[in-house]
SERO-4910 file (N, C-alpha, C, O; in steps of 0.05 Angstrom, whole numbers):
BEGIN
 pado doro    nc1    nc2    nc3   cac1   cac2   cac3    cc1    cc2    cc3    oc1    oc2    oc3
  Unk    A   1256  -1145   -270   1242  -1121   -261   1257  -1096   -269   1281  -1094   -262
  Unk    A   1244  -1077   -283   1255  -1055   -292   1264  -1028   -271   1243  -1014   -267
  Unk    A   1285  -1019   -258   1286  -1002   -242   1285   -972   -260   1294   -964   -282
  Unk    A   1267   -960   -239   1263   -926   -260   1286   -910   -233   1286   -906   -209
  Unk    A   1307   -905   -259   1323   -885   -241   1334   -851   -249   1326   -845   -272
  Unk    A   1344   -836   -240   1360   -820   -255   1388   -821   -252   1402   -830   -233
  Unk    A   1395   -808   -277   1428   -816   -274   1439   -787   -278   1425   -774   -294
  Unk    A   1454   -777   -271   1469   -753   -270   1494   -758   -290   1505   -780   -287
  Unk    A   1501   -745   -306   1535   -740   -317   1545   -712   -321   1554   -702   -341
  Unk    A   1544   -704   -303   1564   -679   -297   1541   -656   -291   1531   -648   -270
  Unk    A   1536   -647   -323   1505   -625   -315   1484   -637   -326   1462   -625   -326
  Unk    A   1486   -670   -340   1468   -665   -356   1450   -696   -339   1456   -715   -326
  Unk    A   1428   -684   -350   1406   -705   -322   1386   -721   -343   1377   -710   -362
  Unk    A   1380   -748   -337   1373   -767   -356   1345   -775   -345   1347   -785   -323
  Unk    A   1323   -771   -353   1307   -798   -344   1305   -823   -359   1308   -827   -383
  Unk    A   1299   -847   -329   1304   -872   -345   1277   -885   -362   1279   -906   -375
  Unk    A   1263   -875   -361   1237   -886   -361   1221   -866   -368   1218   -850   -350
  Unk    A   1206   -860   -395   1184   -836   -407   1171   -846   -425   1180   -864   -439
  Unk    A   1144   -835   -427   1122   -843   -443   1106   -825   -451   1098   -805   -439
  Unk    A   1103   -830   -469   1090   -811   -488   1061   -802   -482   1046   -822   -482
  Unk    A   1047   -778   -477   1007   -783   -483   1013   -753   -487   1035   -742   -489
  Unk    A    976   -738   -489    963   -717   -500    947   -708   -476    929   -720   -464
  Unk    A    957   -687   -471    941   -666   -438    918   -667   -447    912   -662   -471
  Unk    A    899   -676   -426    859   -672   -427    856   -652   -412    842   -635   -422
  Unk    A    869   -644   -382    867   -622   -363    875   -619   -344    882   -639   -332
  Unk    A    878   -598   -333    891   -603   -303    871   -590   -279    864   -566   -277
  Unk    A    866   -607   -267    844   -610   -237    844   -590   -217    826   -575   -208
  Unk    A    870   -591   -212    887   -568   -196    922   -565   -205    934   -566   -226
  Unk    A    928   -562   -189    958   -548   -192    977   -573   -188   1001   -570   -188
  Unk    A    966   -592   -185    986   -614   -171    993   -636   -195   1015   -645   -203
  Unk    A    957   -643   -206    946   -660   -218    936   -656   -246    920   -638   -251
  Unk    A    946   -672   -265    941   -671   -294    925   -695   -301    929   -717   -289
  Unk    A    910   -694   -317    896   -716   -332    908   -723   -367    909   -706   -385
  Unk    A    914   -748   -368    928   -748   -396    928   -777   -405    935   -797   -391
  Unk    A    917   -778   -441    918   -796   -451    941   -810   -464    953   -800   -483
  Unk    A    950   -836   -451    974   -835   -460    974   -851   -483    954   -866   -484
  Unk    A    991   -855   -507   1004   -857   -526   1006   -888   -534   1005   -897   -557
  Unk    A   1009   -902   -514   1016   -925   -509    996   -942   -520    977   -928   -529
  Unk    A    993   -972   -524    972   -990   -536    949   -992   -523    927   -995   -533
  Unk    A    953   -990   -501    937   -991   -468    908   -971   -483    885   -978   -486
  Unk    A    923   -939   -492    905   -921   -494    886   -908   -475    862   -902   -479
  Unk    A    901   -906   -451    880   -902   -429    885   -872   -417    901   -855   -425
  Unk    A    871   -870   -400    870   -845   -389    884   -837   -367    871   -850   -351
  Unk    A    905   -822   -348    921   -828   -321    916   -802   -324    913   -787   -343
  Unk    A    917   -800   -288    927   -779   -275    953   -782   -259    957   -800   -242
  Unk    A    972   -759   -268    993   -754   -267    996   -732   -242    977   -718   -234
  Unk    A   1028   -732   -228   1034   -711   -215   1046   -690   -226   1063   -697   -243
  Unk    A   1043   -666   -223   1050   -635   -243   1065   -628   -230   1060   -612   -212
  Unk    A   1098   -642   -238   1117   -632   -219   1128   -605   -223   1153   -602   -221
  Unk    A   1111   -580   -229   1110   -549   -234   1087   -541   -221   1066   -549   -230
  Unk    A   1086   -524   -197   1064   -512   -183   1055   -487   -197   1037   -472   -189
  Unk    A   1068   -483   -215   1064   -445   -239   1043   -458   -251   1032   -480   -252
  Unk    A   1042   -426   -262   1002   -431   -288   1014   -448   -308    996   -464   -312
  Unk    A   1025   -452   -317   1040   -456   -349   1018   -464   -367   1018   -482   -384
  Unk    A    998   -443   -360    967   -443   -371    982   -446   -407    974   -466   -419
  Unk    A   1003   -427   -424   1007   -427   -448   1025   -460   -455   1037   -466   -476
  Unk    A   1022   -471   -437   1045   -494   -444   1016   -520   -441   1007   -528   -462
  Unk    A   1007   -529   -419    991   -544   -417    958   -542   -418    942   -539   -400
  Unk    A    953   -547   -453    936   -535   -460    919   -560   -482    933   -573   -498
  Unk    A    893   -565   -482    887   -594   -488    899   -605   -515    903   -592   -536
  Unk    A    904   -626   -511    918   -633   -539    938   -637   -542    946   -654   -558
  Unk    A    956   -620   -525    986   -616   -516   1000   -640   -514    994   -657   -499
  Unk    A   1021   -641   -533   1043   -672   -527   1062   -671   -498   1079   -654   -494
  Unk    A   1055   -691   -478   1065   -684   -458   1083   -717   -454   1078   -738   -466
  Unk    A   1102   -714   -434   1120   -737   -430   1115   -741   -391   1114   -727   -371
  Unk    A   1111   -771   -401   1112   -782   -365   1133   -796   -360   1144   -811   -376
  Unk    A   1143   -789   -328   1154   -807   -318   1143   -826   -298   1125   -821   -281
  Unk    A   1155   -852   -302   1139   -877   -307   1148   -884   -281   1173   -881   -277
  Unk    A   1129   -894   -258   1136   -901   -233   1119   -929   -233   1113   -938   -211
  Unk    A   1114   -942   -250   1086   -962   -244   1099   -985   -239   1086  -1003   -228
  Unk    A   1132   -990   -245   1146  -1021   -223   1159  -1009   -207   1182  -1019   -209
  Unk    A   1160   -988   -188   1170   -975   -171   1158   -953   -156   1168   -931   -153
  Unk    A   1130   -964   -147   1118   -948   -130   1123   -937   -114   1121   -913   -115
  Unk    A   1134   -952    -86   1140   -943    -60   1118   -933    -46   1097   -944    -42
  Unk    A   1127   -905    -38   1100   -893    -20   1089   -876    -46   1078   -857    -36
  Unk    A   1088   -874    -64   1080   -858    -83   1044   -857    -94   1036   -877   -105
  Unk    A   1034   -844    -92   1006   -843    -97    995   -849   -128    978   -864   -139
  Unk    A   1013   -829   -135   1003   -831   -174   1028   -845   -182   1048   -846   -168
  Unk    A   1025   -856   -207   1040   -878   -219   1065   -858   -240   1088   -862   -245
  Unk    A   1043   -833   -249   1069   -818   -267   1068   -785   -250   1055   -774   -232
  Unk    A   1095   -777   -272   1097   -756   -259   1103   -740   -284   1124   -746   -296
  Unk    A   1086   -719   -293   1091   -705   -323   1114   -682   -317   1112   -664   -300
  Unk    A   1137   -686   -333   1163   -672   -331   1171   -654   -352   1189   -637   -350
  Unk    A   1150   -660   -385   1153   -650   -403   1132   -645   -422   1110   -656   -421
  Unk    A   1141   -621   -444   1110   -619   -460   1130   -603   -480   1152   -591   -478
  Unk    A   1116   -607   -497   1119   -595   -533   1107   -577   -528   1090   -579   -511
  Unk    A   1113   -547   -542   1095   -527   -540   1097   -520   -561   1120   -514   -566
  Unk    A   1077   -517   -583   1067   -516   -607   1076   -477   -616   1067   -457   -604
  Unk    A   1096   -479   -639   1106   -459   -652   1102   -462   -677   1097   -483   -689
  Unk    A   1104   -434   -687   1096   -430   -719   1109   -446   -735   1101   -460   -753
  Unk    A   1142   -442   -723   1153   -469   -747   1169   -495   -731   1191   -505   -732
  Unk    A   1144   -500   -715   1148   -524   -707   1144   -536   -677   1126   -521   -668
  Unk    A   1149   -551   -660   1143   -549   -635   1164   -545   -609   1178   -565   -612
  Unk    A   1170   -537   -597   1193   -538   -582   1188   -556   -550   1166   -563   -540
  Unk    A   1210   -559   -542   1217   -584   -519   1214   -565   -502   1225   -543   -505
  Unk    A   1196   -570   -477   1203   -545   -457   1197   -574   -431   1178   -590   -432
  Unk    A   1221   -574   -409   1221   -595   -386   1201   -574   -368   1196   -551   -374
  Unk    A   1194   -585   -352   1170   -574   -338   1184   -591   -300   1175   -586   -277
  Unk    A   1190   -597   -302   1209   -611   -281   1222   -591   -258   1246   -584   -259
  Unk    A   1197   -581   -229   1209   -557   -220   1237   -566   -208   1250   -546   -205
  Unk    A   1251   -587   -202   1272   -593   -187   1299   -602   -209   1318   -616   -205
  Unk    A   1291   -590   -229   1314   -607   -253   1325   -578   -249   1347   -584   -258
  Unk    A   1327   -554   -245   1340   -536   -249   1348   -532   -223   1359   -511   -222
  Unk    A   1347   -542   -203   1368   -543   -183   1393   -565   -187   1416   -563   -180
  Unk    A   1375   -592   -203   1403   -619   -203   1426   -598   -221   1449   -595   -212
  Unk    A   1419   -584   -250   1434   -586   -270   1447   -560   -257   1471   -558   -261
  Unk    A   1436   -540   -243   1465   -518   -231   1481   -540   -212   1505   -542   -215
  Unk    A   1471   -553   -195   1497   -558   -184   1512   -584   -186   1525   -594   -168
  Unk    A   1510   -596   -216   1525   -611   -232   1537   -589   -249   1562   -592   -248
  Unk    A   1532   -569   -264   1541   -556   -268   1568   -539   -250   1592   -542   -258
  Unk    A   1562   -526   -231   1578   -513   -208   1598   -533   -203   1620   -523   -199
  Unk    A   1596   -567   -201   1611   -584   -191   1643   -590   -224   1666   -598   -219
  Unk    A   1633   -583   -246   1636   -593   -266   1663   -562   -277   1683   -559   -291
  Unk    A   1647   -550   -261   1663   -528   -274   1651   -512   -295   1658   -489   -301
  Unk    A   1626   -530   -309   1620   -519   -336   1597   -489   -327   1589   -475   -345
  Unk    A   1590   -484   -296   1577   -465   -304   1592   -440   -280   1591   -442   -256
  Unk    A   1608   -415   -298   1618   -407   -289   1614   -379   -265   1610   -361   -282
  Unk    A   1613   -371   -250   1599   -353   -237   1619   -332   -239   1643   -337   -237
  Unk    A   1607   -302   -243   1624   -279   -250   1629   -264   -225   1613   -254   -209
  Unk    A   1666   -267   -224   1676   -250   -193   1688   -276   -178   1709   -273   -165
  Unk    A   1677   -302   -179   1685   -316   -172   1715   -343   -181   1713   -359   -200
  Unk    A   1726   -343   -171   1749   -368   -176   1745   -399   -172   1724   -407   -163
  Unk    A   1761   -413   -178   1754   -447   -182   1746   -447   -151   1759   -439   -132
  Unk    A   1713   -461   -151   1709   -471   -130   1717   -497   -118   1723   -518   -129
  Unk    A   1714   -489    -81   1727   -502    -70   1704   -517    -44   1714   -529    -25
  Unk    A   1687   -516    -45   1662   -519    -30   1638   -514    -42   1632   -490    -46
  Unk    A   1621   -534    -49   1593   -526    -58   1573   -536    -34   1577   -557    -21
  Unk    A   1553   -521    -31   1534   -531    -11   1506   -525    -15   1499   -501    -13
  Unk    A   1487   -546    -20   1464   -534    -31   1443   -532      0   1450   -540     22
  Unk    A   1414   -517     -4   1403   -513      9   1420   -496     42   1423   -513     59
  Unk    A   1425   -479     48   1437   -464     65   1420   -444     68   1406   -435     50
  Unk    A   1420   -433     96   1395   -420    106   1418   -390    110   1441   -393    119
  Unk    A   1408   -369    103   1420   -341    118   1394   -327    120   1374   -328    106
  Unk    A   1399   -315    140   1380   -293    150   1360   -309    148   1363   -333    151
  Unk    A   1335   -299    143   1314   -311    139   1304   -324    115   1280   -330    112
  Unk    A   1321   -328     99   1322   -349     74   1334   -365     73   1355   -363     86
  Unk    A   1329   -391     57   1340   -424     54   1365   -417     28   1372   -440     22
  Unk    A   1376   -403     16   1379   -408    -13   1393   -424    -26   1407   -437    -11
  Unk    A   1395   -431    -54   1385   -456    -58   1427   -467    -60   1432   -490    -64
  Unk    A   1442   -454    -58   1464   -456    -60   1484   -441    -41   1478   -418    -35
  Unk    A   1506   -452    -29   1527   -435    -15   1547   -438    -26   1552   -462    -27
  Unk    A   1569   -421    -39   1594   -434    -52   1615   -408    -42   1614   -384    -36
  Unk    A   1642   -440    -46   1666   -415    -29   1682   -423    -49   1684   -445    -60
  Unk    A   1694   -402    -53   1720   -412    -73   1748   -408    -73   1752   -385    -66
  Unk    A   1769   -420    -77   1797   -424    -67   1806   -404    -58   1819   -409    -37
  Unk    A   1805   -380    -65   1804   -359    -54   1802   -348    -22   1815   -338     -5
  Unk    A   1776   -357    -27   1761   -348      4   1732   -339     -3   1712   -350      6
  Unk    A   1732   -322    -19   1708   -316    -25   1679   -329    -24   1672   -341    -44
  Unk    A   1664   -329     -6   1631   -337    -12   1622   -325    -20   1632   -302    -26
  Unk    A   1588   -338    -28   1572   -328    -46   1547   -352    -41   1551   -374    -33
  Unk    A   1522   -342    -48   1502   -351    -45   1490   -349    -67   1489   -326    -76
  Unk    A   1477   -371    -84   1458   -379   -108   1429   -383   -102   1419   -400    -87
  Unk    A   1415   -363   -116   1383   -365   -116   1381   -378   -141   1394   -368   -160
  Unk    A   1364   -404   -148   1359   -409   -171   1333   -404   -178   1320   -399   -158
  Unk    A   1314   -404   -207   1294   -404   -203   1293   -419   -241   1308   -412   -260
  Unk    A   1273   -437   -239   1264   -449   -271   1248   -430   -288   1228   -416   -282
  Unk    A   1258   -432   -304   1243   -408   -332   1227   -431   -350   1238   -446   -367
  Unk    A   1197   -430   -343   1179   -445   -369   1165   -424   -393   1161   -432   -416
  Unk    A   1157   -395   -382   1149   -385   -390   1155   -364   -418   1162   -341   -412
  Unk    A   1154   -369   -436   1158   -365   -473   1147   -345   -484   1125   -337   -475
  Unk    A   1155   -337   -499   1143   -311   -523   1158   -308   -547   1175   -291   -542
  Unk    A   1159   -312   -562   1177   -304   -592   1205   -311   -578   1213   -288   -573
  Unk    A   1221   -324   -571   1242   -324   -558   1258   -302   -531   1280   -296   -521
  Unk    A   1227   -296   -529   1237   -281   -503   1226   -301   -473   1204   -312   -472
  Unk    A   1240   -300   -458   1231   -324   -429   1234   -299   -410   1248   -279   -411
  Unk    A   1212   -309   -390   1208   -288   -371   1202   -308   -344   1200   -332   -344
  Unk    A   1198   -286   -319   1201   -300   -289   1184   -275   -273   1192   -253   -279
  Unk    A   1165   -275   -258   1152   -303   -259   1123   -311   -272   1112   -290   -280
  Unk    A   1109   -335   -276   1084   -331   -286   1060   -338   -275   1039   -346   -283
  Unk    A   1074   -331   -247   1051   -318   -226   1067   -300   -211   1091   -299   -213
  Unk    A   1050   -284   -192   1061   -268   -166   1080   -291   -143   1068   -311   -135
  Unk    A   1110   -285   -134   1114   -292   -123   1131   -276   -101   1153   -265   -103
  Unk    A   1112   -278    -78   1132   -259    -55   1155   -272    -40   1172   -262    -25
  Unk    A   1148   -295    -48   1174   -316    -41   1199   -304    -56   1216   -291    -45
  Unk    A   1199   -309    -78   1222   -292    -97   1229   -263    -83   1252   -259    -75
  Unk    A   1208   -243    -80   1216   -222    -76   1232   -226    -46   1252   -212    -44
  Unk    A   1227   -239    -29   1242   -242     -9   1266   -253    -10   1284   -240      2
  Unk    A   1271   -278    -24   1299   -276    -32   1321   -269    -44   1344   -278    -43
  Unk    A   1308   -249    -60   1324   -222    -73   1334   -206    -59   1355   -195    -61
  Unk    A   1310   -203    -34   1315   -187    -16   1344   -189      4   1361   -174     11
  Unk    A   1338   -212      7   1365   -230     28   1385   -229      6   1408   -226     13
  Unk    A   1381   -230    -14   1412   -229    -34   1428   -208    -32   1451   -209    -40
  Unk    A   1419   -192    -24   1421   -152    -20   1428   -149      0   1449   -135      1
  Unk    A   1416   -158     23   1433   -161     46   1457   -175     52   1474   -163     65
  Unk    A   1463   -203     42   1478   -221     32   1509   -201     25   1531   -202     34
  Unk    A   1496   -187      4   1516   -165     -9   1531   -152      4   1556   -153      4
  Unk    A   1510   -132     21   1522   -125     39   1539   -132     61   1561   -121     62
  Unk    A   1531   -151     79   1548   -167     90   1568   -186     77   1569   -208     87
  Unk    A   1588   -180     51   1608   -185     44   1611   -207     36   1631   -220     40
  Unk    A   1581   -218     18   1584   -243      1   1569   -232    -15   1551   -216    -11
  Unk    A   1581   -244    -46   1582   -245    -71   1558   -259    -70   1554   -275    -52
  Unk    A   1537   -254    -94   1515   -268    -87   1496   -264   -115   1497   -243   -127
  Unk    A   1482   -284   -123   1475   -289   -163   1447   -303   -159   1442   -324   -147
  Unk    A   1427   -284   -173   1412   -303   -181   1406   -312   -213   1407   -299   -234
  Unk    A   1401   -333   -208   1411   -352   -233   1379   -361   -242   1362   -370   -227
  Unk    A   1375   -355   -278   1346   -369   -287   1360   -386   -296   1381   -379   -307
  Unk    A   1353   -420   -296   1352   -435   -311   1333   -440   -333   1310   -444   -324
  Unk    A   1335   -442   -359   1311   -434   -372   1314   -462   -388   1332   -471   -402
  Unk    A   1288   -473   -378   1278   -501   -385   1273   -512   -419   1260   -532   -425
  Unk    A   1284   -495   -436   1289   -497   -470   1313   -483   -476   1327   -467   -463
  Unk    A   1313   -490   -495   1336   -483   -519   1326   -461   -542   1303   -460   -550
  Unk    A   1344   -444   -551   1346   -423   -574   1326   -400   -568   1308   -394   -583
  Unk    A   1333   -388   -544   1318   -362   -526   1344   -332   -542   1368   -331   -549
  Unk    A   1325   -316   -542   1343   -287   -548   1350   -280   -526   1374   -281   -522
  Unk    A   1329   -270   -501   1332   -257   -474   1316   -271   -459   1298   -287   -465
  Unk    A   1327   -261   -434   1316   -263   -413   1306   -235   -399   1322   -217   -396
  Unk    A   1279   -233   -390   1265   -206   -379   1251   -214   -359   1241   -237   -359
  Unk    A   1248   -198   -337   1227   -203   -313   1207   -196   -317   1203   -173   -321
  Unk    A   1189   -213   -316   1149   -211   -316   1140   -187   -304   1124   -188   -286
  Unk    A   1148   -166   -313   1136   -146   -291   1105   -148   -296   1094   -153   -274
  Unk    A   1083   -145   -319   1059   -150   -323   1052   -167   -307   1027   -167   -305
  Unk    A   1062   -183   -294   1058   -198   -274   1059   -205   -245   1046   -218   -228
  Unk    A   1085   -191   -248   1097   -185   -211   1117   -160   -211   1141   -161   -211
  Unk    A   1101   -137   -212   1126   -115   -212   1140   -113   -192   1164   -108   -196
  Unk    A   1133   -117   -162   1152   -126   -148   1177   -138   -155   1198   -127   -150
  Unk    A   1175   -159   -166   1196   -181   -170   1212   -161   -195   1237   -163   -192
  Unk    A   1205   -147   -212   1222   -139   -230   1231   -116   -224   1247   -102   -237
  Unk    A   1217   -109   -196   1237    -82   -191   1254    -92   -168   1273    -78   -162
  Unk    A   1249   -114   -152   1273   -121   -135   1296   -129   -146   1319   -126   -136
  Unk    A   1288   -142   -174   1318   -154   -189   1328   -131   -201   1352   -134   -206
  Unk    A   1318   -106   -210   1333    -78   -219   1347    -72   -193   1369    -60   -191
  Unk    A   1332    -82   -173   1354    -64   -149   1370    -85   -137   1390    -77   -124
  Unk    A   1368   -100   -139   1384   -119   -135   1418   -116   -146   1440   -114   -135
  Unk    A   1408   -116   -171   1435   -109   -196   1446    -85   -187   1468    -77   -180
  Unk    A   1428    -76   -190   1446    -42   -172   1463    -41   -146   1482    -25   -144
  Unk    A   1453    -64   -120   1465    -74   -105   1495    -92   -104   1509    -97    -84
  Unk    A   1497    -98   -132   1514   -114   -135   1506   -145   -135   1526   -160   -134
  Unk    A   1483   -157   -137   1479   -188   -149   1479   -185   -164   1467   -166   -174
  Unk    A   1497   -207   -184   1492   -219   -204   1467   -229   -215   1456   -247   -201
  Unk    A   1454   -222   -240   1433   -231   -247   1441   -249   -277   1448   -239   -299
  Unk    A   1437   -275   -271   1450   -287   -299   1428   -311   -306   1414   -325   -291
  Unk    A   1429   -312   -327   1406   -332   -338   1424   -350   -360   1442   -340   -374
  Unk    A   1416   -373   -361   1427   -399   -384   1397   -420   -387   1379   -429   -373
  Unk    A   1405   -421   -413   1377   -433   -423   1392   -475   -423   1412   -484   -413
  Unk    A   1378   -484   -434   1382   -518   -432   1369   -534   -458   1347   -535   -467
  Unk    A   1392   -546   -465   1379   -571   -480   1360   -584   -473   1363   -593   -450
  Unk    A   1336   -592   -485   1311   -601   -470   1302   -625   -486   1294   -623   -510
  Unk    A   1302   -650   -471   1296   -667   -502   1268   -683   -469   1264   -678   -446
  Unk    A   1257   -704   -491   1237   -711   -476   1243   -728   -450   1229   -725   -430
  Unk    A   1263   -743   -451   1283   -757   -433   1312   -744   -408   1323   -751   -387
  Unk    A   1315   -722   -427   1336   -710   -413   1335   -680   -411   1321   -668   -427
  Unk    A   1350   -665   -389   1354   -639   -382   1384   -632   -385   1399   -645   -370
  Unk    A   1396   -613   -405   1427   -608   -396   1429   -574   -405   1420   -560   -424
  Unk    A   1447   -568   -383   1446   -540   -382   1474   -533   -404   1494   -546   -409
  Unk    A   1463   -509   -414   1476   -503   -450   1487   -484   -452   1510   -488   -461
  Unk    A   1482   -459   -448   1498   -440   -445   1477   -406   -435   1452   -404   -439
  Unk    A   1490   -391   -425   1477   -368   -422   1465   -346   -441   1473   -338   -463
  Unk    A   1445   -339   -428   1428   -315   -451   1428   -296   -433   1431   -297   -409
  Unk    A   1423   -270   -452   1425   -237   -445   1410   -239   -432   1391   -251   -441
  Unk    A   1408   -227   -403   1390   -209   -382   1382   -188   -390   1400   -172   -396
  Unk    A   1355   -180   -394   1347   -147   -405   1326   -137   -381   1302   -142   -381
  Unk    A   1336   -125   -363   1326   -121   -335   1300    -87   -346   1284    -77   -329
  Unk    A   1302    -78   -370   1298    -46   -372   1261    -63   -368   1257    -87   -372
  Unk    A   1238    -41   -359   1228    -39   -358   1213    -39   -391   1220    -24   -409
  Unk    A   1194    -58   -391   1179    -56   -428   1154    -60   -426   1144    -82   -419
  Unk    A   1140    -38   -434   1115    -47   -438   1096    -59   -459   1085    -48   -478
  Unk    A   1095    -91   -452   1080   -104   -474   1061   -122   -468   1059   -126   -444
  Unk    A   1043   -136   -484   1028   -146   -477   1033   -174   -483   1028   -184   -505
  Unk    A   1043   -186   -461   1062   -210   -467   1044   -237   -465   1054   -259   -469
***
């Protein structure tokens, strides 16, 4: 009997088990319909482990990758869970993970590893994920030899344009609230970063969606002005695996385009 697991090595995150099919549609926000690849040739509905539009990513036809639960059910309802998709470029297609919880594993395999370094801060000495201040959970607490804390907001980057990645691609007042607490955070005498993980490889910048949530792109301007760190790192993305790669430019200025 085949066990479907994941395996962690430092930052970089494996699935054991993926299969290949072609997006037909998605029902709602949860649920995808997709032909898979396989001899079978059949039709499944999948779980859409991304609650965002990623209306430009999952689009019919679309090469998408499942993770395969069908000898390890448990309490699980649907058999796959779609984590990945090709998104069709001029010269060629690119890997984009779609996996909303893979960019929490790979910061804090990263943070544990050393390989992802936070600015202001020294070799950490305490990592702690999920920690509640004020009226936010955020997604990280870290102290470092020093003394110093600090609190990590993470958030996944699917959303693409000519090599520019943006956040978010919907309205989220969730975000703006924990920007908000980051600022306060600040104030009360912790160091404090929010971090895009950006779900592909070979990005120029990183910019906030304001066409989409000007809130959110003017809390992260003031944010920065507050003193959070605003830092983004993009990731190797293959159909099987997630590993975080190195950082890209933040361009916080306000641009008007039609993205």
């Amino acid at each position: 009997m085949l066990i479907v697991i994941k395996v962690w090595y430092y930052f970089y995150m494996v699935y054991e088990r993926i299969i290949k099919g072609q997006f037909i549609a998605r029902p709602n926000r949860f649920i995808a319909e997709v032909k898979l690849d396989d001899r079978e040739e059949q039709t499944v509905r999948a779980h859409v482990k991304n609650t965002g539009r990623c209306r430009e990513l999952l689009v019919p036809g679309a090469t998408v990758y499942l993770e395969d639960f069908r000898e390890q059910m448990g309490s699980r309802k649907l058999a796959f869970s779609l984590i990945g998709v090709e998104k069709q470029m001029a010269d060629g297609n690119l890997m984009v993970n779609m996996d909303s919880q893979a960019p929490n594993k790979v910061t804090g395999e990263g943070l544990k590893s050393g390989a992802l370094i936070l600015p202001g801060m020294d070799r950490l000495a305490e990592i702690r994920p999920e920690t509640t201040y004020g009226n936010s959970r955020f997604d990280f607490y870290v102290k470092d030899e020093i003394g110093q804390q600090a609190f990590i907001e993470v958030k996944g980057v699917t959303l693409e344009n000519h090599g520019v990645v943006r956040f978010p691609d919907a309205p989220t007042e969730r975000g703006v609230k924990h920007v908000e607490e980051l600022i306060r955070a600040c104030h009360d005498g912790y160091r404090a970063y929010v971090l895009f993980v950006i779900q592909m490889e070979g990005m120029k910048e990183f910019r906030p969606n304001d066409e989409t949530h000007k809130a959110f792109g003017d809390a992260l301007r003031e944010a920065r002005r507050q003193g959070v760190e605003i830092l983004a790192w993009e990731c190797k993305a293959t159909p099987n695996s997630l590993q975080l790669a190195r950082p890209v430019p933040v361009n916080l200025k306000k641009i008007n385009t039609n993205f």
